[in-house]
Each structure stands twice: as structure tokens, then as C-alpha cells.
C-alpha positions as CSV (number, residue, x, y, z in Angstrom):
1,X,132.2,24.8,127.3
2,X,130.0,25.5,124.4
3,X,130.8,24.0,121.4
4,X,128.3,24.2,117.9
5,X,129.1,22.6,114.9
6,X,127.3,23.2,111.8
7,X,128.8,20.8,108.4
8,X,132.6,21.4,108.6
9,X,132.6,24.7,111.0
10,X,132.8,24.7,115.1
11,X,131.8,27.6,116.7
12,X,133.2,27.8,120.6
13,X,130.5,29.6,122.5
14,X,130.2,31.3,126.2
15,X,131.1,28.7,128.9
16,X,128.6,27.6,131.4
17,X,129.2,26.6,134.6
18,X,125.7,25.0,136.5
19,X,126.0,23.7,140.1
20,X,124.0,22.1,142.8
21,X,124.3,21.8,146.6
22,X,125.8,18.0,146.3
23,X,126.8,16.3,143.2
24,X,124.1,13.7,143.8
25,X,121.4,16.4,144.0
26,X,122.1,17.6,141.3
27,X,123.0,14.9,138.6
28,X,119.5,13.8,139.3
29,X,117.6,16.8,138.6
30,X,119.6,17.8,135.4
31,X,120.7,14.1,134.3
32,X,118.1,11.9,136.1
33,X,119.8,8.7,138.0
34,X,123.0,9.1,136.2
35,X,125.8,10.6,138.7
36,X,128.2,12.9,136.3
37,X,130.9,14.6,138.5
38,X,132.8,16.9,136.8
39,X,131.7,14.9,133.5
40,X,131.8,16.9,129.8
41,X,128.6,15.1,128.6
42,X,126.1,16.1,125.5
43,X,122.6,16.5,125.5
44,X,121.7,13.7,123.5
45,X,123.2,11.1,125.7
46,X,121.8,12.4,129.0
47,X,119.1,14.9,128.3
48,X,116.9,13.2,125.9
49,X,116.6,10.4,128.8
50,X,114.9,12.6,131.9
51,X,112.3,14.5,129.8
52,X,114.1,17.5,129.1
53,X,114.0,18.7,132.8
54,X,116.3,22.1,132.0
55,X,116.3,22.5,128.7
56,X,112.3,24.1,126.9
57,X,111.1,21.9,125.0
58,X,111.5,24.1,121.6
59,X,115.2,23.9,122.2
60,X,115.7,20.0,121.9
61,X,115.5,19.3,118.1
62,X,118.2,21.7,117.3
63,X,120.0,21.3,120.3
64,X,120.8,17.3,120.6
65,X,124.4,16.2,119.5
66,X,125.4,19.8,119.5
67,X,125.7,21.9,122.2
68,X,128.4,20.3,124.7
69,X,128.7,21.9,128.3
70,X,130.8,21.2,131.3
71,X,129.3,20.6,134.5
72,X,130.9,21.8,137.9
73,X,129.3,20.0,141.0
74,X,131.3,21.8,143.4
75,X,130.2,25.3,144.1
76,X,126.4,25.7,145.7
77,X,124.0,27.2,143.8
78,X,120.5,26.8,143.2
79,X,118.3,25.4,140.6
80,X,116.7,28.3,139.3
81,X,120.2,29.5,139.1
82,X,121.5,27.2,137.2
83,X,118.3,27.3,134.8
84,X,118.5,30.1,133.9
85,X,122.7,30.4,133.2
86,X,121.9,27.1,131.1
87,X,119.0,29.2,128.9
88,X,120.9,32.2,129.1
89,X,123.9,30.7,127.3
90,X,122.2,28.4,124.9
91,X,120.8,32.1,124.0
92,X,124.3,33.5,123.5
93,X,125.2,30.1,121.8
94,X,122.4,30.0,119.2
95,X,123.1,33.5,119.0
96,X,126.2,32.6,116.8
97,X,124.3,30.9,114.1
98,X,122.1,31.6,111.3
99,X,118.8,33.1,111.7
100,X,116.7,31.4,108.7
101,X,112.8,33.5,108.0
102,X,110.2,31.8,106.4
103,X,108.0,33.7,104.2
104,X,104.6,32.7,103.8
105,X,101.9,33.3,101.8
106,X,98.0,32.3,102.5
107,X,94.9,31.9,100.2
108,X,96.4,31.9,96.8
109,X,96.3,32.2,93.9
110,X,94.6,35.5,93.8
111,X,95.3,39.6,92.7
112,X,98.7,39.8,93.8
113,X,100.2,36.4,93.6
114,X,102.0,37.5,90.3
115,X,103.8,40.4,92.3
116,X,105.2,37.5,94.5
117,X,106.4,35.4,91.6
118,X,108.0,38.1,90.1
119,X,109.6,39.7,93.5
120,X,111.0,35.8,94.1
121,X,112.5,35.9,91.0
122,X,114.1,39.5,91.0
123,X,115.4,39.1,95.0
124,X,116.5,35.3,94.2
125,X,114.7,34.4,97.6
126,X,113.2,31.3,98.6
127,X,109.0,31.6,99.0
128,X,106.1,29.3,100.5
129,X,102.9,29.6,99.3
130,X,100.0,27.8,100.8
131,X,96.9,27.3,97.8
132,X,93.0,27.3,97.4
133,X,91.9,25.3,95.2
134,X,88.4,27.0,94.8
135,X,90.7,30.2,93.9
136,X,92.7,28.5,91.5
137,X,89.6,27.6,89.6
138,X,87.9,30.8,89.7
139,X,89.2,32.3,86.1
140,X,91.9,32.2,83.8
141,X,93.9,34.5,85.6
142,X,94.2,32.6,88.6
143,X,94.7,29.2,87.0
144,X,97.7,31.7,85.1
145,X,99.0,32.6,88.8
146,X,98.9,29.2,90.1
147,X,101.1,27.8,87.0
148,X,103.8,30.5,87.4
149,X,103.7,29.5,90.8
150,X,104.8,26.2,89.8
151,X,107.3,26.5,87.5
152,X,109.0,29.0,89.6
153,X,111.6,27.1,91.2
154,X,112.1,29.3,93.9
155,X,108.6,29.1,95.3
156,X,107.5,25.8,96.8
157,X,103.1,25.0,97.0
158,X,101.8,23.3,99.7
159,X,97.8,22.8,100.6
160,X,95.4,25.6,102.6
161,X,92.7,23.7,101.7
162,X,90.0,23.3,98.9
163,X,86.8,25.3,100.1
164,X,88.8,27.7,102.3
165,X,86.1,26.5,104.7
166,X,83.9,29.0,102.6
167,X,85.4,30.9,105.9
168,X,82.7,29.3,107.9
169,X,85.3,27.9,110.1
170,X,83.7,26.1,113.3
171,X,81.3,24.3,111.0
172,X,84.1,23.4,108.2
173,X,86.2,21.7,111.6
174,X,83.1,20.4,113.2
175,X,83.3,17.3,110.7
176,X,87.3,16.4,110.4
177,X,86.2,13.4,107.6
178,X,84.6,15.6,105.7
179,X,87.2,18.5,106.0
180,X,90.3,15.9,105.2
181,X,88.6,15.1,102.4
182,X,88.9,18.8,101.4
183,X,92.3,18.5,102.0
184,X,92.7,16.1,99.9
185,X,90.8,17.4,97.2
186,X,92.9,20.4,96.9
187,X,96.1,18.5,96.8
188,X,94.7,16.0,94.0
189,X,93.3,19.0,92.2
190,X,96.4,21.1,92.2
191,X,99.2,18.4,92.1
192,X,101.0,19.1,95.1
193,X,103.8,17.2,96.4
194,X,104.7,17.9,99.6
195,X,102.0,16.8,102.6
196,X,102.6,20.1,104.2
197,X,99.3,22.0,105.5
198,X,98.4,25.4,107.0
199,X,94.9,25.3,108.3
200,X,92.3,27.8,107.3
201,X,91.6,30.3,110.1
202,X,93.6,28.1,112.5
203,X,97.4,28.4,113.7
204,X,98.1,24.8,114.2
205,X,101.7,22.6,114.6
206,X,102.4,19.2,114.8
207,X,105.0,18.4,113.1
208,X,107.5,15.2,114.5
209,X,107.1,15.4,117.9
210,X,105.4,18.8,118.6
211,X,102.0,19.5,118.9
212,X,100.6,23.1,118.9
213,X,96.8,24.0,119.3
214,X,95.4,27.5,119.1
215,X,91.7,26.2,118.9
216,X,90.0,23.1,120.0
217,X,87.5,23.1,117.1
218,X,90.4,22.2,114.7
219,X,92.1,19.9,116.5
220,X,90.6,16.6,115.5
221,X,91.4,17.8,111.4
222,X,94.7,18.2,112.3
223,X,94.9,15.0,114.5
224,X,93.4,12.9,111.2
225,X,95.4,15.0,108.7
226,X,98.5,14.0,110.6
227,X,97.7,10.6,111.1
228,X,97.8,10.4,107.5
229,X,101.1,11.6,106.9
230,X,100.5,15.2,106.8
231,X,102.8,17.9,109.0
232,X,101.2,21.5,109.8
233,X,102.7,24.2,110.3
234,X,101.2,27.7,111.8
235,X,102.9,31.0,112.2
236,X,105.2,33.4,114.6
237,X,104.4,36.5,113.3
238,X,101.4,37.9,111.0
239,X,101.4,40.5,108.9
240,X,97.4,41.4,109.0
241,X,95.3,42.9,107.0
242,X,92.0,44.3,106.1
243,X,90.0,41.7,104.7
244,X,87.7,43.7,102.1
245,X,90.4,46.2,101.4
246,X,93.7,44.0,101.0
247,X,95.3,46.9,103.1
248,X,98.0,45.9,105.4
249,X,97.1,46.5,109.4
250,X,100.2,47.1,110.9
251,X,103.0,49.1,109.7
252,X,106.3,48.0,107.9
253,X,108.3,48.9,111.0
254,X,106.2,47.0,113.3
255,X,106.3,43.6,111.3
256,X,109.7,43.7,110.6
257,X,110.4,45.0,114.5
258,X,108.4,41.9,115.6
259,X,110.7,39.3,113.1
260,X,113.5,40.4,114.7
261,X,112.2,40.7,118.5
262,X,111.3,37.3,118.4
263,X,114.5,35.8,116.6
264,X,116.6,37.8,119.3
265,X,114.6,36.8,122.1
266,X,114.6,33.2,120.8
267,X,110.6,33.3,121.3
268,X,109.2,31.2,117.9
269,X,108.0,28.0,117.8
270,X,111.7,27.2,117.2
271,X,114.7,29.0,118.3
272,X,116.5,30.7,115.4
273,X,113.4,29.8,112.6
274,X,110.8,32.8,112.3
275,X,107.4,32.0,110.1
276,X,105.5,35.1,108.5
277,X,102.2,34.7,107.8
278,X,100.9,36.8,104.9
279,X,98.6,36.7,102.3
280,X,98.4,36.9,98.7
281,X,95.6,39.8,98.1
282,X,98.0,41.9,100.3
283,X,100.2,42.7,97.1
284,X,97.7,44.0,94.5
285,X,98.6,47.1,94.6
286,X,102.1,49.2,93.9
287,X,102.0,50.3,97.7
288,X,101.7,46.5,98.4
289,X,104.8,45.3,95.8
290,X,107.2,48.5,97.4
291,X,106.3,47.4,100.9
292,X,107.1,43.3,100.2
293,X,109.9,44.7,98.5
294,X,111.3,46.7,101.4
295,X,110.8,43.5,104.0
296,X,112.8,41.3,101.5
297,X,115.7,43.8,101.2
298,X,115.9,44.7,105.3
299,X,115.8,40.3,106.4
300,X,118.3,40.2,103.6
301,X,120.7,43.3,105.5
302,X,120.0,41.4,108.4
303,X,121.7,38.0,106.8
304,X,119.0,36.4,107.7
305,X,118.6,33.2,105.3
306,X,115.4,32.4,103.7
307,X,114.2,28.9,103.6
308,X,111.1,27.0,102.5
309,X,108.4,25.3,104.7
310,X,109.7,21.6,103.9
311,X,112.5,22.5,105.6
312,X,111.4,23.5,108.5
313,X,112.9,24.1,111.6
314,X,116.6,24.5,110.4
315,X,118.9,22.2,112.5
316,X,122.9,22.8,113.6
């Protein structure tokens, strides 16, 4: 049986019952050398110890000291079978709980950052913003944006970089010592606090014990800037748009569809935690603030909970 506790709540969730053709075949594929026979066991005692043979490996950070099942060793069936009744009912289990969205946004401060302050403020919503330094110093305006920013206790800063990589990305990667140090710059020269990084033109994780690579040429930055104490953190879903315009790609419905698909389906980087990648300059406009707007108010008819960066991935 299912059981989830989050604080002082338990939450009893579908029953699964996984089998095997012998109870020794099958305590070693799902609990390694360990015979359990009938056993009610947790993950954390006997997952953790046979590399996570069942269980995806997105799964395990939320999952550990959690979710309790019973195991019946008596009927016969397969283990693809009994893979996919586990997934399917950590599905139904998770399910039960929160769904937390982390709104991002990219290349600030710039036109359109003060629409985000301002929309933080009125919809009492938590916001991550990840900053340029370069921008920040480019007028009076900016240095404006990136202080309201700041004092905005509801929006939490963390580092894109200095340069940007002057969007020359394959050269700015090809020399990590010379790109950390950009890093660095940018969190010197803006005072941040948390060592929290989204790399420019690259949607990197490695965070604790995951590492996610979308491109090779930026994998020895991240390697360094984690080795340093830095986590980064990428994206699940991207709200694109037109890089000389500001204009949004995709339609309202289809972002918004896409947050929800993938929180359903339990397909993010982690179950139950969606990241939305979007940028500053994207809000400039009236069109732009309406259309923020309308995201906010439809996650928040969903009651899904809105949580900053440092805190990711929510855990039960």
C-alpha cells in the first residue's frame, strides 16, 4: 500500500501489488541480494542499495522515505509487468500532491522587467529571475529595474552570466576559465547570493546528484562552475520568442497546454516540479503584461504552487 506523507498529513494512495516467478527471482531484481517475502519495506532502505533498478532515476529524490508499498511474491508475473504497475502507481500516487511551477525569467534587466515586478507584486506570486550584468549596466533604467528586482521580496536573482556570451556561444564555452570568471563577475557585480546559474544559450542541470547536458560545448563551464559550489538549473518548457521583435512564438494555449501535459504525464526533470523558461523583453508591451497576466491567473486555477529556483525540486 501507498502511503505519502507530507509535514503532518498522510495521503493513502492506489495499492500495488508487483510479483515475480519465484520470490528469489524476484527480490533480487527489485531489492538486489536481499530476500523480502511478503515484506512492507521502503525505498530508502532497499532501493537506494541496487541502483534504482525499477524506479527512473527522476523519481528517487522525492520518492525515498515516502512512498511504502507491499510486495506479493506469490502470483507469476513478469518484469515488465511489474514495472510498469510500480510507475503507473507512483503516477497515481504523486498524482495526490502538489504540483509546484517555477517561473523564470532570462536576460534581465531589460524593457519589460518592471511589468514582472509589478505583476509579482499584484498576483502575490513567487518569481526567478536569472540577470546580465552587461544589461544591468547599460543605463539608468536598467540599473532602476535591477534594484526593484531586489527589494522585491517575492522575486529571488540568481546569475545568467556577465557578457551574455555576447551571444557568441561556442566561443564564450570553448574556454570554461575564462567563462567562470564571467560568472563570477556578474555575481560580484550584482550582489547575488544564491550560487544558482542558468547558462546562456545552454539548458544545463546538475544539481546534487543529477547531471543533465543538452550540449557538449558547455559542459566543462558547468563541470567547473559546479565544482565550485554552483548548482544549474535548465528548463521544461519554453515560452519562445522572436528575438528582434520580443514577440512571443507560440500561443498562450500551447505553453500553458505544455505546463500541464508535462506535470500530468510526470515528464520534467522532476516529477511534480515544472520550470518555464521565459524572458524579460517578452513583457514590453501591453499584449505582453495581459498575456503574463493570464498564465499567472490559469497555474493559479490550477492550484498549482509557485516556488523559487533555490528551492528546487520540491520534496514529500
Amino acid at each position: 500500500m501507498f502511503k505519502i506523507k507530507r509535514g503532518t498529513f498522510a495521503l493513502l494512495a492506489t495499492a500495488l501489488v508487483v510479483t515475480c516467478y519465484s520470490c528469489q527471482n524476484f527480490s533480487t531484481k527489485v531489492f538486489g541480494n536481499n530476500q523480502r517475502d511478503n515484506d512492507s519495506t521502503t525505498i530508502d532502505e532497499e532501493y537506494v542499495a541496487v541502483k534504482k533498478p525499477l524506479l527512473l532515476d527522476k523519481w528517487d529524490s522525492l520518492a525515498r522515505n515516502q512512498i511504502h508499498f507491499t510486495v506479493d511474491t506469490v502470483t507469476k508475473i513478469d518484469v515488465k509487468t511489474q514495472k510498469k504497475q510500480l510507475k503507473d502507481s507512483l503516477k497515481r500516487a504523486f498524482n495526490e500532491l502538489p504540483k509546484h511551477v517555477f517561473l523564470t525569467f532570462d536576460d534581465g534587466p531589460l524593457v519589460g522587467s518592471n511589468v514582472i515586478d509589478s505583476l509579482a507584486k499584484a498576483k502575490n506570486i513567487k518569481v526567478s529571475v536569472f540577470l546580465v550584468g552587461r544589461h544591468a549596466n547599460m543605463s539608468k533604467g536598467r540599473k532602476n529595474d535591477l534594484a526593484h528586482y531586489k527589494n522585491n521580496p517575492l522575486i529571488s536573482c540568481y546569475n545568467h552570466s556577465y557578457s551574455h556570451a555576447y551571444n557568441k556561444f561556442t566561443h564564450f564555452y570553448s574556454d570554461p576559465k575564462t567563462a567562470f570568471a564571467d560568472f563570477e563577475k556578474n555575481e560580484n557585480d550584482l550582489g547575488l547570493e544564491h550560487k544558482i546559474v542558468r547558462l546562456p544559450g545552454r539548458n544545463i542541470w546538475i544539481y546534487d546528484d543529477v547531471r543533465k547536458i543538452d550540449l557538449q560545448s558547455g559542459s566543462s563551464t558547468a563541470d567547473l562552475l559546479f565544482a565550485n559550489g554552483y548548482k544549474m538549473f535548465g528548463w521544461d518548457v519554453e515560452w519562445r520568442i522572436n528575438s528582434l521583435t520580443g514577440v512571443p512564438v507560440q500561443s498562450f494555449n500551447e505553453v500553458f497546454g505544455r505546463m500541464k501535459s508535462f506535470l500530468n504525464n510526470k515528464t520534467t526533470v522532476t516529477p511534480n516540479n515544472v520550470v518555464l523558461l521565459m524572458h524579460d523583453d517578452m513583457f514590453q508591451t501591453k499584449k505582453g503584461a495581459q498575456l503574463l497576466a493570464t498564465l499567472i491567473d490559469s497555474l493559479k486555477a490550477q492550484d498549482y504552487k509557485f516556488e523559487f529556483m533555490q528551492d528546487y525540486p520540491i520534496k514529500y
